[in-house]
C-alpha positions as CSV (number, residue, x, y, z in Angstrom):
1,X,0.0,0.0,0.0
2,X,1.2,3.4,-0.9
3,X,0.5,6.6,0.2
4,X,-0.1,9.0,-2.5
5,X,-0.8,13.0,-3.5
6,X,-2.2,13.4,-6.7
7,X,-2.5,16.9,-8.3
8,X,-5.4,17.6,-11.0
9,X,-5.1,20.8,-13.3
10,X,-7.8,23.2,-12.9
11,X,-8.3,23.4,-16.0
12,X,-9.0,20.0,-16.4
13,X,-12.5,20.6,-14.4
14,X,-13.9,22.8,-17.3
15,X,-15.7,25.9,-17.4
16,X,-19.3,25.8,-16.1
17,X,-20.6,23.7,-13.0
18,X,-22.6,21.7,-15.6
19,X,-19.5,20.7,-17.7
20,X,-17.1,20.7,-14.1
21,X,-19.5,18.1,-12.9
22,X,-19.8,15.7,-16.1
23,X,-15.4,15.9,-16.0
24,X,-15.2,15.2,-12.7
25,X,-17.2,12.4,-13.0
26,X,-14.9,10.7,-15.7
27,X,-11.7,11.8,-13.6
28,X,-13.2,9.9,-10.1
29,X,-13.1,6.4,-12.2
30,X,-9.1,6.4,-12.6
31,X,-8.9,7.9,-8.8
32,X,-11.0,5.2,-7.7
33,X,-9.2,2.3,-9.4
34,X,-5.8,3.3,-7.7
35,X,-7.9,3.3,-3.9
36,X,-9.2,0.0,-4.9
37,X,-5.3,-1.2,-5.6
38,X,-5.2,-0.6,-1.8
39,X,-3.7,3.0,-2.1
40,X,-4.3,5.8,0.7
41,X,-5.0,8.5,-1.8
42,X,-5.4,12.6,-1.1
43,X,-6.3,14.9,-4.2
44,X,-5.4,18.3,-4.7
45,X,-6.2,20.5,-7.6
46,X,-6.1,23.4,-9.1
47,X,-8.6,26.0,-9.5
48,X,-7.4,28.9,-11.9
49,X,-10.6,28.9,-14.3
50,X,-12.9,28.4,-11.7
51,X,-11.4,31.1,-8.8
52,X,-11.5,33.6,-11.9
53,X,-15.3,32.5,-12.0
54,X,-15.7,33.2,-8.8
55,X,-14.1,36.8,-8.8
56,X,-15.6,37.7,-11.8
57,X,-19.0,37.3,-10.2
58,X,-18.6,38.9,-7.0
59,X,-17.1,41.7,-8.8
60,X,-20.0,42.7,-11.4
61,X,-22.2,42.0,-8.6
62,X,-20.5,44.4,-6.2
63,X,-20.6,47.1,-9.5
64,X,-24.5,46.2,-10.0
65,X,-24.6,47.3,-6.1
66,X,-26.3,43.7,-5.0
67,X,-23.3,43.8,-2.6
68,X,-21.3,46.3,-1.0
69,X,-17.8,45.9,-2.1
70,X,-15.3,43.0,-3.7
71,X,-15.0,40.0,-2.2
72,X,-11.4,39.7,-0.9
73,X,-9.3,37.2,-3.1
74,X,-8.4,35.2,0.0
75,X,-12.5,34.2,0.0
76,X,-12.8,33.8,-3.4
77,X,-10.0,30.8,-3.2
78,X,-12.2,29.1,-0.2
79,X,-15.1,29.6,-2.1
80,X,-13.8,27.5,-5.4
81,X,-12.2,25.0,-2.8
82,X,-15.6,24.1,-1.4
83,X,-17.2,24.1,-4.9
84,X,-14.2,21.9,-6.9
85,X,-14.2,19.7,-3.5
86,X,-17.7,19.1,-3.2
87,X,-18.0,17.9,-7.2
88,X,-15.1,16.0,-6.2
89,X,-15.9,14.5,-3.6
90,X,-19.4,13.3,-4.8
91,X,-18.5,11.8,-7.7
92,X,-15.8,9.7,-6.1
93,X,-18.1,8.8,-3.7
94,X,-20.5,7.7,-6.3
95,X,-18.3,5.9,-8.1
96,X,-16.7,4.2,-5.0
97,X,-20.2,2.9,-3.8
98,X,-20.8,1.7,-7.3
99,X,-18.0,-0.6,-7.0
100,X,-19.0,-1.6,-3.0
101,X,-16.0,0.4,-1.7
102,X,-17.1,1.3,2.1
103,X,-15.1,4.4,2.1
104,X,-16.0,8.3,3.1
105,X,-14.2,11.2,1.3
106,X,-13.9,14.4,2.7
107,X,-12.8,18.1,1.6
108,X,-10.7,20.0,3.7
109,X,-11.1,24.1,3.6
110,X,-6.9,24.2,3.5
111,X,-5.2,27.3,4.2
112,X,-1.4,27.3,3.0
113,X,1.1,29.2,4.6
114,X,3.4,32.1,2.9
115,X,6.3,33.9,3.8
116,X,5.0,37.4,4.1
117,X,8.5,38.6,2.8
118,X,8.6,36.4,-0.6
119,X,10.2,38.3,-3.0
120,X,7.0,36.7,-5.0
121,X,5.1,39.8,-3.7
122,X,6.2,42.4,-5.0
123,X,6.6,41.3,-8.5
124,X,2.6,39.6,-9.5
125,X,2.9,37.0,-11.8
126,X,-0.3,35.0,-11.8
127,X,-3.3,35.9,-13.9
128,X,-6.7,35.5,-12.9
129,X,-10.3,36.2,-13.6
130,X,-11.2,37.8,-17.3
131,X,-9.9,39.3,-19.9
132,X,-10.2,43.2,-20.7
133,X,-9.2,46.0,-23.3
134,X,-6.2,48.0,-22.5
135,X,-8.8,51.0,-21.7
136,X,-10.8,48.6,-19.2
137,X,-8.0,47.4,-18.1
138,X,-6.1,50.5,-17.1
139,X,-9.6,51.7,-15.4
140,X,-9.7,48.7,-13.5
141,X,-6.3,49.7,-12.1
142,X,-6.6,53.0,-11.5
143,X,-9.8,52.6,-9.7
144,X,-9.0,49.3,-7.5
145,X,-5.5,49.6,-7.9
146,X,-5.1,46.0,-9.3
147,X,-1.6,45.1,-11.2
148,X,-3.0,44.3,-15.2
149,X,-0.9,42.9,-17.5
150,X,-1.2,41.5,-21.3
151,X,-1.3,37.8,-21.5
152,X,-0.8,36.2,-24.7
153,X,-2.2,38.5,-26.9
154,X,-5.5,37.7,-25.8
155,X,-6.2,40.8,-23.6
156,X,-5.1,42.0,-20.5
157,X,-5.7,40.6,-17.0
158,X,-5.5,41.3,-13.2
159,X,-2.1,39.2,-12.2
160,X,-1.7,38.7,-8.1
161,X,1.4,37.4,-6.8
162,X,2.5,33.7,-6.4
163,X,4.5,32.8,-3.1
164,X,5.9,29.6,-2.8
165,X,4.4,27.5,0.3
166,X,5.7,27.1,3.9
167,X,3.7,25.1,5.8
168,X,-0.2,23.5,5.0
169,X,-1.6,24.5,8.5
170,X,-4.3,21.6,8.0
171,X,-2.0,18.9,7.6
172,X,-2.5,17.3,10.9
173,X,-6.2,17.1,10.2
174,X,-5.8,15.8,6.8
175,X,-3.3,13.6,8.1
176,X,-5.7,12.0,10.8
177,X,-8.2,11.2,8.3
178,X,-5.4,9.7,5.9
179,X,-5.1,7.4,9.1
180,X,-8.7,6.8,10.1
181,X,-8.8,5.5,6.0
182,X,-11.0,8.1,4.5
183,X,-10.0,9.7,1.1
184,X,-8.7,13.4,1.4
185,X,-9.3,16.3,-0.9
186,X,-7.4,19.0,0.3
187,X,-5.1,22.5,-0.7
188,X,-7.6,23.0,-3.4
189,X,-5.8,25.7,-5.8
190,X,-2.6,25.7,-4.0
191,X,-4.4,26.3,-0.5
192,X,-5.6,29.7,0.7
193,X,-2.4,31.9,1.2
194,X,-2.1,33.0,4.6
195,X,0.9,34.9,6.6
196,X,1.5,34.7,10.0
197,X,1.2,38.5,11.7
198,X,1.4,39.0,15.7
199,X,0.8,34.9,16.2
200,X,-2.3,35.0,13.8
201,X,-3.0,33.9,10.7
202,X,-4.3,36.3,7.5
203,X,-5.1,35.7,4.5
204,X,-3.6,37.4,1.6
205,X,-4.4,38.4,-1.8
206,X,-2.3,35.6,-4.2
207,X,-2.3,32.2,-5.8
208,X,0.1,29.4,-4.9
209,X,1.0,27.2,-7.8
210,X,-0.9,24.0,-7.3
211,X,1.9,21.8,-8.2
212,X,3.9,23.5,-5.7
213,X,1.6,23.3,-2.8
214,X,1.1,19.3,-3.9
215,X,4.6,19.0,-3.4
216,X,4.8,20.3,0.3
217,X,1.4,18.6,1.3
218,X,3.0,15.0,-0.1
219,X,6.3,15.8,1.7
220,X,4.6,17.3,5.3
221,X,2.8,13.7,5.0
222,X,5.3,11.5,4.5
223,X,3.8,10.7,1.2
224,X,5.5,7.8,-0.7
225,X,4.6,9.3,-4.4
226,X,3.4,12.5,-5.8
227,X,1.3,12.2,-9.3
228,X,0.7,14.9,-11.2
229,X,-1.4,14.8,-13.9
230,X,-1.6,16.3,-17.0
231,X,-2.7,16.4,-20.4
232,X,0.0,14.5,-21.6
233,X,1.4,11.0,-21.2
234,X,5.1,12.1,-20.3
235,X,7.0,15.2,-19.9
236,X,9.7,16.1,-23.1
237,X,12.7,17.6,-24.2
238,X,13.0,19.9,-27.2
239,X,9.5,19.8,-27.0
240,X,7.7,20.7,-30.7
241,X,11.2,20.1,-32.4
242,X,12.1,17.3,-34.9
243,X,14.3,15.9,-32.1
244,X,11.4,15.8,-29.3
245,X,12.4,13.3,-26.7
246,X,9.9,11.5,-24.4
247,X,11.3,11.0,-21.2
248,X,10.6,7.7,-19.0
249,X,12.3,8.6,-15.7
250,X,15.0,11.6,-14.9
251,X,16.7,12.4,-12.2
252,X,16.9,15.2,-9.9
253,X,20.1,16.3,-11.7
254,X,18.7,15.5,-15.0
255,X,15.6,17.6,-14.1
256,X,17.2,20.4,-13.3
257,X,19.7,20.7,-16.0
258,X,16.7,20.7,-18.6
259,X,15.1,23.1,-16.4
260,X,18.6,25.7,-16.8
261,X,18.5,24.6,-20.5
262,X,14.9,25.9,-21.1
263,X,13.3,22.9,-22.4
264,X,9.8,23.1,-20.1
265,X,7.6,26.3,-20.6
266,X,6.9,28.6,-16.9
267,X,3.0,28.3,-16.3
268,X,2.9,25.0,-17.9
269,X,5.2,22.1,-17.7
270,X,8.1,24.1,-15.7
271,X,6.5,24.5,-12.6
272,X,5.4,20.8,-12.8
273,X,8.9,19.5,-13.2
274,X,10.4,21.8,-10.2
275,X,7.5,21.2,-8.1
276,X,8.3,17.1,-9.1
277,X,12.0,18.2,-8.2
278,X,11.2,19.3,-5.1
279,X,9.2,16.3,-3.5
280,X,12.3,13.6,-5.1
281,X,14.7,15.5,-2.6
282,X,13.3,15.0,0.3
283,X,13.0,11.4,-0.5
284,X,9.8,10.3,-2.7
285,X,9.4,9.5,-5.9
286,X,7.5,12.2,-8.1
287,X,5.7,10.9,-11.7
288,X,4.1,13.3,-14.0
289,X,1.8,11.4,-16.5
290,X,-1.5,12.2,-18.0
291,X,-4.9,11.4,-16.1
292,X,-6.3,8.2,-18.1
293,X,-2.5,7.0,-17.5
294,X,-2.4,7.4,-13.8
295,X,-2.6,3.3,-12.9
296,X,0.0,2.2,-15.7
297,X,1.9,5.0,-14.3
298,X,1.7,3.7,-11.3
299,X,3.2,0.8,-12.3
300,X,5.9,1.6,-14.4
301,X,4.2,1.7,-17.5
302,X,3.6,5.4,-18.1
303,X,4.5,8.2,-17.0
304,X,7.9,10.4,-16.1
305,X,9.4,9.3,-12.6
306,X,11.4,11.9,-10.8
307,X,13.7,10.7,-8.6
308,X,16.9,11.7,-6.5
């Protein structure tokens, strides 16, 4: 039996509860078939469509005047944790009684510690929420004093900063119901960012990377594999070049020398391989496959295993 931390892409979950719930529905049947190998399995995921869903709405409701003001980012993350998890959460359920599997599954509301003096704060990298003109967009900032920026030539957006995580302060809960032999979701969209001010705890306007937070959650738990799953069966080198190279296993060394050689793009496959990087030093074994692949991968079949 293994313990493992697998990390699902946001924007794997779709765009609209309707379409969110029909996904998640598919991606519960390859979760359940690795619990039913005997695994102890906790899910994170990410939540960058669906938080920008969220912020979008409070906002135009706050500028129609059916509330009074924004609602603070920090919110807006534990909102799309409680809506991701409970879809989640059902539909593993569902498809865990339909194979007689007596076992509960639970969300946990995870807040993520930050270090208030991350140099990720004053330089916001992360876009959320909608796209805008430049003229919207430079009204946005001058009257909420938001930082936008141009992504992709698609329009601009609001970009918040992205911290890397400390500490999951839920860990010993999730932890005790890891042991008690329920399934875990927990540090839905990299966790709700909080800093630690005069002995409390405040949340704070930013996105950890999901990948990131997965990593720290499998290594605080003494997890014995983090999976990451994407939209792709392995990770590459001289990816979209005649010499493209699928990659099996690499180690930590390996990694990181395609990382200084640019071969991974940042937002995308980068931040999965360093977060994979991460979690192989302090001892596990990290495997970045694609979601359909996820058993084979456990096996050896599929899949790019990061070790150190």
């Amino acid at each position: 039996m293994k313990k493992i931390v697998i990390a699902l892409g946001g924007n794997a979950l779709g765009s609209t509860p309707a379409e969110q719930l029909e996904l998640v529905r598919q991606t519960a049947k390859p979760i359940v078939d690795l619990i039913q190998e005997g695994n102890q399995v906790v899910i994170a995921h990410g939540n960058g469509p669906q938080v920008g869903m969220v912020n979008l709405g409070m906002s135009t409701a706050a500028e129609a005047g059916a509330i009074k003001s924004d609602m603070p980012f920090p919110e807006c993350g534990a909102m799309s944790q409680g809506y991701i998890g409970y879809h989640l959460q059902n539909s593993i359920g569902n498809e865990l009684a339909a194979r007689g599997l007596a076992k509960d599954v639970a969300t946990v509301v995870t807040q993520v510690l930050v270090d208030e003096a991350d140099p990720a704060f004053q330089k916001p990298t992360k876009p959320i929420g909608a796209f805008y003109d430049k003229a919207a967009a430079e009204k946005i900032a001058a009257e909420k004093g938001y930082t936008m920026v141009e992504d992709a030539g698609r329009g601009y957006r609001q970009v918040v900063p992205s911290p890397k995580p400390v500490d999951v302060v839920e860990k010993n809960v999730i932890q005790s119901l890891i042991d008690a032999g329920h399934v875990v979701i927990a540090a839905g969209g990299g966790g709700i960012p909080v800093i630690r001010k005069d002995g409390r705890l405040l949340g704070t306007p930013a996105v950890i990377d999901k990948d990131f937070a997965s990593a720290k959650l499998a290594e605080l738990i003494g997890a014995d594999m983090l999976v990451i799953l994407t939209a792709v069966d392995r990770v590459a080198i001289n990816w979209g070049k005649p010499e493209q190279k699928s990659l099996g296993g690499m180690s930590v060394a390996e990694a990181e020398r395609y990382c200084g050689e640019g071969h991974f793009a940042p937002g995308s496959m980068l931040p999965k391989v360093q977060a994979a990087i991460s979690f192989a030093k302090a001892g596990g074994t990290a495997i970045i496959a694609s979601l359909e692949n996820a058993a084979a991968a456990l096996r050896g079949e599929s899949g790019t295993h990061i070790t150190k």
